[in-house]
Backbone bond lengths (Angstrom), bond angles and torsions (degrees), N, CA, C in turn:
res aa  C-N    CA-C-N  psi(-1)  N-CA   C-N-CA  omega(-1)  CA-C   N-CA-C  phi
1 X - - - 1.438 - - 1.517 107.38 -
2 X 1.356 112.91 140.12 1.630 107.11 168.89 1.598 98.05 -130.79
3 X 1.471 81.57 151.22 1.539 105.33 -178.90 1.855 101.59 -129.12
4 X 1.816 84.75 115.35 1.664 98.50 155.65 1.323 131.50 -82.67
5 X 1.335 104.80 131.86 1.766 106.99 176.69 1.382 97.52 -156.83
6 X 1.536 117.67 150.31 1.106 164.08 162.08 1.643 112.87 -77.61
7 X 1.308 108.60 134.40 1.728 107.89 171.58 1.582 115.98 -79.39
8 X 1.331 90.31 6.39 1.987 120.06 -166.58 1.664 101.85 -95.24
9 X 1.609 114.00 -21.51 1.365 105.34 -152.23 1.613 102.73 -75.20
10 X 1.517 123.15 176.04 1.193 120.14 159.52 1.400 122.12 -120.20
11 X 1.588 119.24 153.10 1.144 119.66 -152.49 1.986 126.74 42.18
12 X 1.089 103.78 -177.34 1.544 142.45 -164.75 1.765 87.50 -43.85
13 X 1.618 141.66 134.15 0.900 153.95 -164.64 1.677 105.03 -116.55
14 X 1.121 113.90 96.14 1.909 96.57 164.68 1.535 131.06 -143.58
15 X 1.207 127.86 176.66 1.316 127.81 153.05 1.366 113.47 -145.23
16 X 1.417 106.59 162.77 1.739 119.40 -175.59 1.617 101.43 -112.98
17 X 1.619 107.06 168.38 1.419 100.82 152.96 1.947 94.00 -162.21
18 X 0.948 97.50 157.88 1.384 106.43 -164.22 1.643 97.53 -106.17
19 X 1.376 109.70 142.03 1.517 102.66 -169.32 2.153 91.02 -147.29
20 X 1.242 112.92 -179.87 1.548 125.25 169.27 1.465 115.64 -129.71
21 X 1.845 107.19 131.14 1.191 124.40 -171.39 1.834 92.09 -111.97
22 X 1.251 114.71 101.38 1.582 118.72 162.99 1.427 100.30 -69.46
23 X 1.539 105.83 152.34 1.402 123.97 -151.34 2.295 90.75 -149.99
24 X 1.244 113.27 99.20 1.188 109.71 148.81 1.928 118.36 1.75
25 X 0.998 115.06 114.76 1.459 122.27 168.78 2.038 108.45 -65.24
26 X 1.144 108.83 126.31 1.775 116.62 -167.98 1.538 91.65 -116.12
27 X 1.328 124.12 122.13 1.754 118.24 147.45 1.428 119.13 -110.87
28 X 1.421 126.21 114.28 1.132 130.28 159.44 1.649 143.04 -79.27
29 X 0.991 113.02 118.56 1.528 93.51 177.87 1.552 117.94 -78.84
30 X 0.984 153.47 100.50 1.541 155.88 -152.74 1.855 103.00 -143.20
31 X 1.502 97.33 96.66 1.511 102.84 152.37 2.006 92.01 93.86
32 X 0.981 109.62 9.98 1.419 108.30 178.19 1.638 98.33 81.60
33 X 1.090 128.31 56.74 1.240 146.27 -178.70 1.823 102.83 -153.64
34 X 1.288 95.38 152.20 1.951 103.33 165.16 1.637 92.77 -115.78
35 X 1.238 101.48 125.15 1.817 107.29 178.80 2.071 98.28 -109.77
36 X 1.521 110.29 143.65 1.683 101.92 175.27 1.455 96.67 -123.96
37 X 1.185 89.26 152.60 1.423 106.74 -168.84 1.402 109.26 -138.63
38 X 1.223 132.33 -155.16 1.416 134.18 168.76 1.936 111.15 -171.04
39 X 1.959 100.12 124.43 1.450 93.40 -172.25 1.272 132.43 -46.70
40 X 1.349 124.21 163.87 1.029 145.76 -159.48 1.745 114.22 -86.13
41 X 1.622 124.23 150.92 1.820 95.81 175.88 1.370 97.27 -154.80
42 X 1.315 106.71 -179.46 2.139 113.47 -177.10 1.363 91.72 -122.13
43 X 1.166 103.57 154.30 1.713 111.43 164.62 1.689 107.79 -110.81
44 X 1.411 114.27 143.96 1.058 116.94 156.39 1.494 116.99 -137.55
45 X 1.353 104.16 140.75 1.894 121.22 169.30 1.431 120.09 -121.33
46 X 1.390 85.12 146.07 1.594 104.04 -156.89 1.950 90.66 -132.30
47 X 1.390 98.20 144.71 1.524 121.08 -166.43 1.281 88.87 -104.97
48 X 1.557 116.29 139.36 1.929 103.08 164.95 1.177 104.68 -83.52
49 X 1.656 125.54 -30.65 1.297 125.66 177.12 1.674 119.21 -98.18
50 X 1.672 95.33 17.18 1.875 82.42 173.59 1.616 109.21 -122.79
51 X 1.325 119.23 170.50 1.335 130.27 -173.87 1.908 109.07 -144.09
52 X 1.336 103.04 60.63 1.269 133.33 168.10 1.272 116.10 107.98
53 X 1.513 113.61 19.95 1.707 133.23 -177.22 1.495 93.17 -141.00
54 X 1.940 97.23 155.61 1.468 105.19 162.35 1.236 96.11 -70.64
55 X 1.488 138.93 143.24 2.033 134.40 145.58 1.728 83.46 -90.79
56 X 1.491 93.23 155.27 1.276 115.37 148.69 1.741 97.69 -109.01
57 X 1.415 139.42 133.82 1.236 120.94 150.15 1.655 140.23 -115.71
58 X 1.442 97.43 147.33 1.395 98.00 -170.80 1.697 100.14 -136.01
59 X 1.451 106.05 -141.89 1.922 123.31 155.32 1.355 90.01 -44.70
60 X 1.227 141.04 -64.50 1.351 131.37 -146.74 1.919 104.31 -146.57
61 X 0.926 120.18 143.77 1.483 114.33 -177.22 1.357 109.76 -96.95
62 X 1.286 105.26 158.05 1.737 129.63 -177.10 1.441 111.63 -136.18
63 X 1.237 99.21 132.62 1.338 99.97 -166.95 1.990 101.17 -101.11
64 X 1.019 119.17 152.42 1.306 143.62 179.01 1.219 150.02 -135.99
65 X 1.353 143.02 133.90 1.221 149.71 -106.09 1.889 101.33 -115.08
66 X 1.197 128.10 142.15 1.788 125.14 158.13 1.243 98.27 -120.89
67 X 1.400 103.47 152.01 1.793 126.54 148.67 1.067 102.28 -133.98
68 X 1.497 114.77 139.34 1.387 111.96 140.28 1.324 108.42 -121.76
69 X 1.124 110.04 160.09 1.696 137.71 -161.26 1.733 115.09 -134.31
70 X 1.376 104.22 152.36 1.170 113.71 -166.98 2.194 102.15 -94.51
71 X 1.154 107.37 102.81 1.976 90.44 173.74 1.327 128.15 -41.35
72 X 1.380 100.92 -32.94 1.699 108.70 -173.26 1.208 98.26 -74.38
73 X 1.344 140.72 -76.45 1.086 139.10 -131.29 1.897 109.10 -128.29
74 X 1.518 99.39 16.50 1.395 108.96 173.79 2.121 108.83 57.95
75 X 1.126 127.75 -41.53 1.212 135.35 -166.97 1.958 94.97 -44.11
76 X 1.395 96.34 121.61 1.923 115.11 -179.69 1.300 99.60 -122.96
77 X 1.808 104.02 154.65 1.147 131.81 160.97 1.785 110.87 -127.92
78 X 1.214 90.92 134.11 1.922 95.58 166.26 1.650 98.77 -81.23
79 X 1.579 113.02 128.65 1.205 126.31 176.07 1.656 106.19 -74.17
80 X 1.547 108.40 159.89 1.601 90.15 164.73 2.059 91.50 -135.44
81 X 1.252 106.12 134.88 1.179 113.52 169.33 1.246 136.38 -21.24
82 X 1.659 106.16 106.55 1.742 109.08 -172.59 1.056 121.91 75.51
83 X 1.654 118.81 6.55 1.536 137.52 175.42 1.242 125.80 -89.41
84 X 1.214 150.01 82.73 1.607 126.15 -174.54 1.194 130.48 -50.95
85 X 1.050 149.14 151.63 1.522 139.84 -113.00 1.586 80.14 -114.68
86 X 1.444 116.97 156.72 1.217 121.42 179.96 1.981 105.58 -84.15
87 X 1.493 98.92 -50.89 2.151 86.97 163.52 1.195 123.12 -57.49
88 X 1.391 104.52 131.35 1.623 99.14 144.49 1.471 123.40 -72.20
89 X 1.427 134.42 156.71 1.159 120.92 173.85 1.561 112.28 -125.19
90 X 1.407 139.03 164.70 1.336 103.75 -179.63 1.693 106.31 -98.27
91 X 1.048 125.63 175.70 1.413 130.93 169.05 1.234 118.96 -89.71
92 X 1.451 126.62 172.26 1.166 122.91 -157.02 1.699 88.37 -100.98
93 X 1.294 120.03 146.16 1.678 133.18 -173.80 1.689 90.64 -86.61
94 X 0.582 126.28 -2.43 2.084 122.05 -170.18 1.652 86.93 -100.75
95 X 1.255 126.82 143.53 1.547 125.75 167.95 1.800 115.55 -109.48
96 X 1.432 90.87 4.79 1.637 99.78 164.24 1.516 109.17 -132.18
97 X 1.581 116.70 25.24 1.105 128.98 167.70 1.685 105.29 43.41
98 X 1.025 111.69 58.97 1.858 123.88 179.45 1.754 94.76 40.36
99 X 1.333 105.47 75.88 1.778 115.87 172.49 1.382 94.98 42.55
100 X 1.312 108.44 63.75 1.748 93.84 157.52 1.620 123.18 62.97
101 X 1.519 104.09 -4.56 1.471 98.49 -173.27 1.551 113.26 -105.89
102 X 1.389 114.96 5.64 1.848 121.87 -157.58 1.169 92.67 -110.92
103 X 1.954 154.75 46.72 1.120 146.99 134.61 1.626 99.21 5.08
104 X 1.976 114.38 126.35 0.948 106.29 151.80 1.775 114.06 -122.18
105 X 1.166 114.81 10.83 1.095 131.85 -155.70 1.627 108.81 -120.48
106 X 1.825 117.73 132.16 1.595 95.28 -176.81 2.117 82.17 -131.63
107 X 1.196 110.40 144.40 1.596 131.68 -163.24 1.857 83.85 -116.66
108 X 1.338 106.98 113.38 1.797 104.45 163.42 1.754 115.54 -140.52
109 X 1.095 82.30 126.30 1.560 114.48 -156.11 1.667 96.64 -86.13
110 X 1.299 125.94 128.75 1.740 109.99 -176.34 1.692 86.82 -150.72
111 X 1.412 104.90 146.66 1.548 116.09 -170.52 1.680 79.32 -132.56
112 X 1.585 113.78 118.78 1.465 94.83 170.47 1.786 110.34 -96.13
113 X 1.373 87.16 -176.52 1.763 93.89 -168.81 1.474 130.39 -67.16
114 X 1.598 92.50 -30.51 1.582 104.52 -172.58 2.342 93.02 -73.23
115 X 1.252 110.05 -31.29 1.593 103.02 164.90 1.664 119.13 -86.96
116 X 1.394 115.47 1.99 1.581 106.33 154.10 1.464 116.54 -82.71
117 X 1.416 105.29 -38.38 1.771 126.45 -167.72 2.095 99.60 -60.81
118 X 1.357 92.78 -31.52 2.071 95.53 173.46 1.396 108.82 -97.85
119 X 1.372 112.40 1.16 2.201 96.77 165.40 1.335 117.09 -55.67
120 X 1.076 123.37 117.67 1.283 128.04 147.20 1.851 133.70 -57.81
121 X 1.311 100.54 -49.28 1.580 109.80 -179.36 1.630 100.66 -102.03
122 X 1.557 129.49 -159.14 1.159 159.06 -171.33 1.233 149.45 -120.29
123 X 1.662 96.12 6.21 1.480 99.37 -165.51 2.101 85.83 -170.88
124 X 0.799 117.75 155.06 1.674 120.35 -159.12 1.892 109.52 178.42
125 X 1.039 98.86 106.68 1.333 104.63 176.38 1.214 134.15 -130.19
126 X 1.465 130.98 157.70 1.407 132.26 -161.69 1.718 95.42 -163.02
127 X 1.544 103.85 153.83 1.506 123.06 -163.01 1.748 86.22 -122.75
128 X 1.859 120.26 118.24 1.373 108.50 171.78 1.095 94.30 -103.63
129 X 1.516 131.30 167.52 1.105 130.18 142.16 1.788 122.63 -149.51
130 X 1.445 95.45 153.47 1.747 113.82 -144.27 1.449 92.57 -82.57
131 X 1.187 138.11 141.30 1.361 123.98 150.74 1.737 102.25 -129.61
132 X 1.463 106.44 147.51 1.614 105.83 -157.87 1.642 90.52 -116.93
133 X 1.431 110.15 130.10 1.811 86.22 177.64 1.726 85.78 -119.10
134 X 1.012 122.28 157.05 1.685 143.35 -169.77 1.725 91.68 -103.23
135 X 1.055 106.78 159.95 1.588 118.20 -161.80 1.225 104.12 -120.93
């Protein structure tokens, strides 16, 4: 994902993107019923340039914000770097997530202002990456 910003912009800087976490197929029998479900998972993000912060890097670094969020049911957590997320969330029971089109997952990326308002240079970059562990 890239995110444009300006040292010009005003206020809080972001973008989202909605992605799918497949989740193991679960059948229960509960109550003389079979109930399906699908396992459970943590997210974790990792900064290439941070060490318990997002960095953005450039001339000078800025540090920056994650959420991830649930599509269904909207319920978010702010991640913190190299941390596994304190929710579980469940995964989606489809393993091609209805052809690729059933996003259950939303990734939001936020650079706030008071760390645009201290850029020095024009251009600032950082490599995240998601790792999903299943429960």
């Amino acid at each position: 994902m890239l995110l444009d910003a300006t040292t010009s912009s005003l206020g809080t800087v972001e973008a989202s993107q909605e992605f799918c976490v497949y989740g193991t197929p679960l059948e229960t029998f509960l109550w003389w019923t079979w109930t399906y479900d699908s396992s459970l998972f943590r997210v974790t993000a990792d900064s290439q340039n941070g060490n318990g912060s997002f960095i953005l890097r450039g001339i000078n670094d800025l540090e920056y914000e994650i959420e991830i969020a649930s599509v269904d049911d909207g319920f978010s957590e702010n991640l913190r770097e190299g941390t596994p997320s304190n929710t579980r969330w469940r995964g989606h029971g489809d393993l091609s997530c209805a052809n690729y089109s059933d996003e259950n997952m939303r990734i939001t990326i936020r650079v706030p202002q008071e760390q645009l308002e201290s850029a020095i240079g024009n251009s600032y970059t950082d490599t995240l990456t998601l790792t999903v562990e299943l429960e």
